[in-house]
N, C-alpha and C positions, 0 to 999 in steps of 0.2 A: 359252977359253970361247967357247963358237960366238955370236955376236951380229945380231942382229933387221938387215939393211939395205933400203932402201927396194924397196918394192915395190909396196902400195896398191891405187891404183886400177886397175894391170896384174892386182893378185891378186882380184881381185871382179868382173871381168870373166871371166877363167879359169875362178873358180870359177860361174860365170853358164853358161857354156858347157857345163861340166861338170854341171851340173842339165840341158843339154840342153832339145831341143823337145819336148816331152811328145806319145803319141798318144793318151793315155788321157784322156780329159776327163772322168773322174765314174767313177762307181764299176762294175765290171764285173758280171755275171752273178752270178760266179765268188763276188765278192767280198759282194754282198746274197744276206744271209738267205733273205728272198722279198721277191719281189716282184707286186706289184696293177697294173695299168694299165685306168685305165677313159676312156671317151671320152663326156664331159659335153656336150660342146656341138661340133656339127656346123660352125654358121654361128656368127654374132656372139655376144657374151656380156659382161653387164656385171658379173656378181658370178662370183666362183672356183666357186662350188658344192660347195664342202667345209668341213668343219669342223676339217680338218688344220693348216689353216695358225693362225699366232698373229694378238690383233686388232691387235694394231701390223703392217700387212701394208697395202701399197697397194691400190686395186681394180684392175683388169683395164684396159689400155689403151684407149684408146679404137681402137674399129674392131677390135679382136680378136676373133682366133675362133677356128675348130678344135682347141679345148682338149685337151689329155689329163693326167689326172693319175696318175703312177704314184708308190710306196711303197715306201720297203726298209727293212733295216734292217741294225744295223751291220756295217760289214764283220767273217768270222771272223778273217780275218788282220794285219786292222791297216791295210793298203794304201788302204782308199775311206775310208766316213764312221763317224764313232766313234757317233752317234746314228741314229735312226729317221729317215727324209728323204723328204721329199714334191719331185716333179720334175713340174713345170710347162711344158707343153707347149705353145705356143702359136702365130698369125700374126698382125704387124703392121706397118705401116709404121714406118718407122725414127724418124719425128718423133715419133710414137705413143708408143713404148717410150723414146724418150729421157724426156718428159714423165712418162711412169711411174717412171725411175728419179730423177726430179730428186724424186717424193715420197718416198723413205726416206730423203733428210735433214731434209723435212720432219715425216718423224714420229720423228726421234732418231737414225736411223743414221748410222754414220761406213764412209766409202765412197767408191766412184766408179767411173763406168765408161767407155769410150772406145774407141772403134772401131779397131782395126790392121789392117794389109793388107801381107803381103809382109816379116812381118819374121821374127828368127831363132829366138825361142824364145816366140810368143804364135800360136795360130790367129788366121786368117783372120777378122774379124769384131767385133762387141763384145765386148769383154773386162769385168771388175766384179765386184767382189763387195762387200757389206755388212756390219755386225754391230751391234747395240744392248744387248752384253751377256748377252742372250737368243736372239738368232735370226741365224744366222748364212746368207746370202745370197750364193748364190752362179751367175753365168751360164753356165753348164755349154758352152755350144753355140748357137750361131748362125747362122746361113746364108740366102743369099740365094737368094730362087726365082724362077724366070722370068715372073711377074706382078711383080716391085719390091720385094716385101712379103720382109720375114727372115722365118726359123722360129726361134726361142727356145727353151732351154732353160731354165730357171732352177731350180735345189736351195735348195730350205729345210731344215735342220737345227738342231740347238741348239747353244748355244756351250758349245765341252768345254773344262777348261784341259787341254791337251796336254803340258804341257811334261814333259819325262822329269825325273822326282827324281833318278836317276842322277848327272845333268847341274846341280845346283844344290849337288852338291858342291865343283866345280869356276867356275862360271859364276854371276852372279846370276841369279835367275830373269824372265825375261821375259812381264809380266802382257799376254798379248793371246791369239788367238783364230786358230786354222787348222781343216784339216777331219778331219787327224788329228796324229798322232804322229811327222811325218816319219818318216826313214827312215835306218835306222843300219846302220853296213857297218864289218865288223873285217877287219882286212889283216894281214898279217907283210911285212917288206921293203921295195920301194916297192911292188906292188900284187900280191900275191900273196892271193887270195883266204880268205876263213877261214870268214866267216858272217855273214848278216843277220838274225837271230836274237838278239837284244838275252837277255843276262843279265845280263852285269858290265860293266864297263867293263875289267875286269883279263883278259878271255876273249880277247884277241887284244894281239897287241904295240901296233899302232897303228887307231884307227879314228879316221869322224866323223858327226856327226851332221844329215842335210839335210834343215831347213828349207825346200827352194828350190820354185820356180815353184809349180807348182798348191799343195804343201803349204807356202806361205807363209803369214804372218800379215796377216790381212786386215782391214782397215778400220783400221787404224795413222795415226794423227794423228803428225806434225812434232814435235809438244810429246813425246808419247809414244817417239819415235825418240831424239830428243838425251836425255831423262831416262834411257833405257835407254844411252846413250854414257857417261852420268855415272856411272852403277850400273858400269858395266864399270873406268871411272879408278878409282873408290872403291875398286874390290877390285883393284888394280894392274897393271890392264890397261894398256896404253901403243899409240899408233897412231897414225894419219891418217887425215882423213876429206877426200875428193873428191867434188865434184858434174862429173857428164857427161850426155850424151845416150844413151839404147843403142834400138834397136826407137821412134825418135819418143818417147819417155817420156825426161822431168826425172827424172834417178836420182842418187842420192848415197850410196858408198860406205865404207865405215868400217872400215877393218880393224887390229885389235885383237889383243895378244899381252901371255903373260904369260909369263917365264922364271921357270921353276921351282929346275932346275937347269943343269947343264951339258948333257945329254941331253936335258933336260925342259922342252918350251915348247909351251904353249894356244894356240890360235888362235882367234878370234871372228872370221869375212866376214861382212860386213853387205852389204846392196842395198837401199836404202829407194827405190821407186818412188813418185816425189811425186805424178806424172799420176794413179796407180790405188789409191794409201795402201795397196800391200802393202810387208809387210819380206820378203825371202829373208836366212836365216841360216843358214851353216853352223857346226858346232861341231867341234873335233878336236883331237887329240894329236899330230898329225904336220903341218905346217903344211908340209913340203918337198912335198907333195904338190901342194898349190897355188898354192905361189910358186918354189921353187927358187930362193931368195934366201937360202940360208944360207951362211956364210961360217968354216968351222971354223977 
C-alpha cells in the first residue's frame, strides 16, 4: 500500500511556484462583457462620484486625484470576475492610500495590504485585498510615477461563493470569498494534457483544482484558517502544518491528505498568507504531482 511520507512544507512551496508569477492583474478585454471608462475628475477629489460603489466603501484619499472609473461585467469564461466590477483609478501618495486602507477595517472589512518589491510571485508595489461578506476589495495595480505619487488600481465586486460543488463531494467546503472559480486542469499520466474545461471530476484520470495567487481566498482571518484545518481532520484528512517566510510575508502551510485506497489519495495544499489574510489552496487526486513523495 503506497503510504503518505514527509513532505509538507517542501510541497506548498512547489505548489506556490507552480501557481507561478501572474501577468494578468484583473480581468482582460477578452474576458469583460463591456466595458464603460469615464474620467470624473482631472485634479483632486474628495467624493468617488458614482453611485456604483456600496455605502460601506471608504472616501477617496486624501490628496487624490485624476480619477477614472471603468465597469465590466462578468467574465464569459470564468477566468476574471464572476460579478459586475467597478475599477478605480486613481493618484496618491503612499501615506495617503495607506490611511485609506486602514478605513476598511474600520468599516467591517477583513484584509490587509502591504507593499512588495522584488519578490517571486507578487507585483511590484501594494499588494491587498478586502471583503465584508458583501463587497469584495481588491488592489488590482499600483505603480510608481516620477512625481513620488503611485497610480492605483482598486476592483470592487460582490462576494460570490465560488467554491465548486464538484469538490464538496470529496473535501469540506471552504466558506470564504475569491474573485472567481479558480481554475481546474485534467491530466492523464504525470502531465499529459486533457482539458480545462470542468464537467466531471471523472473526465480525465488525474486533475486539480487552483485556488492560488490572484484566484485565492481573500480577507481570510487565522480563526477562519485553523477551523477550516479542523473541517479537513473531521473528515480524515491527515498532515502537517509549517509556518516560513516566502516573498517578506508570515506564511503558514498545511498540507493535508486523505488515502482512499491503494491508488486513491486527496490532496488539500494550503498557503495561509498572515501578512496579506489570503489562503492559496490547491485541491487534487494526484498529489505525486506535487510532492513526489510517494513511496510504493
Amino acid at each position: 500500500m503506497k503510504k503518505i511520507i514527509s513532505l509538507m512544507l517542501a510541497a506548498s512551496l512547489i505548489f506556490l511556484c507552480a501557481c507561478g508569477k501572474s501577468d494578468d492583474n484583473g480581468p482582460s478585454e477578452s474576458a469583460a462583457e463591456t466595458t464603460e471608462s469615464t474620467t470624473l475628475h482631472d485634479k483632486a477629489f474628495s467624493e468617488w462620484g458614482t453611485d456604483l460603489l456600496p455605502e460601506n466603501f471608504p472616501a477617496p484619499p486624501k490628496g487624490a486625484h485624476s480619477l477614472t472609473v471603468q465597469t465590466g461585467t462578468p467574465s464569459a469564461d470564468g477566468n476574471g470576475y464572476r460579478s459586475d466590477w467597478v475599477r478605480l483609478t486613481f493618484t496618491c501618495l503612499d501615506k495617503d492610500y495607506l490611511e485609506f486602507a486602514a478605513e476598511f477595517f474600520k468599516l467591517g472589512y477583513t484584509g490587509r495590504t502591504k507593499y512588495l518589491s522584488g519578490t517571486s510571485y507578487f507585483p511590484d508595489g501594494y499588494n491587498g485585498n478586502w471583503q465584508d461578506g458583501k463587497t469584495l476589495v481588491r488592489v488590482n495595480d499600483s505603480k510608481l510615477n516620477d512625481k513620488g505619487e503611485y497610480v492605483y488600481q482598486i476592483d470592487v465586486m460582490d462576494c460570490v461563493d465560488n467554491f465548486p460543488s464538484a469538490l464538496e463531494e470529496i473535501f469540506p467546503k471552504f466558506e470564504g470569498y475569491s474573485r472567481n472559480t479558480g481554475y481546474y486542469y485534467g491530466y492523464n499520466g504525470i502531465d499529459e494534457f486533457v482539458t480545462d474545461k470542468f464537467v466531471s471530476l471523472d473526465q480525465s484520470e488525474h486533475w486539480y483544482w487552483d485556488f492560488g495567487f490572484e484566484n485565492a481566498f481573500v480577507g481570510v482571518t487565522v480563526e477562519q484558517f485553523e477551523a477550516y484545518i479542523d473541517k479537513l481532520v473531521e473528515a480524515r484528512f491527515a498532515g502537517k502544518v509549517s509556518d516560513t517566510t516566502a516573498d517578506t510575508c508570515s506564511v503558514t502551510s498545511a498540507d493535508l491528505f486523505k488515502e482512499v485506497s491503494s491508488d486513491e489519495i486527496y490532496g488539500c495544499f494550503m498557503l495561509y498568507n498572515r501578512s496579506l489574510q489570503t489562503l492559496d489552496i490547491v485541491y487534487t487526486n494526484h498529489i505525486e504531482r506535487f510532492t513526489g513523495y510517494l513511496d510504493t
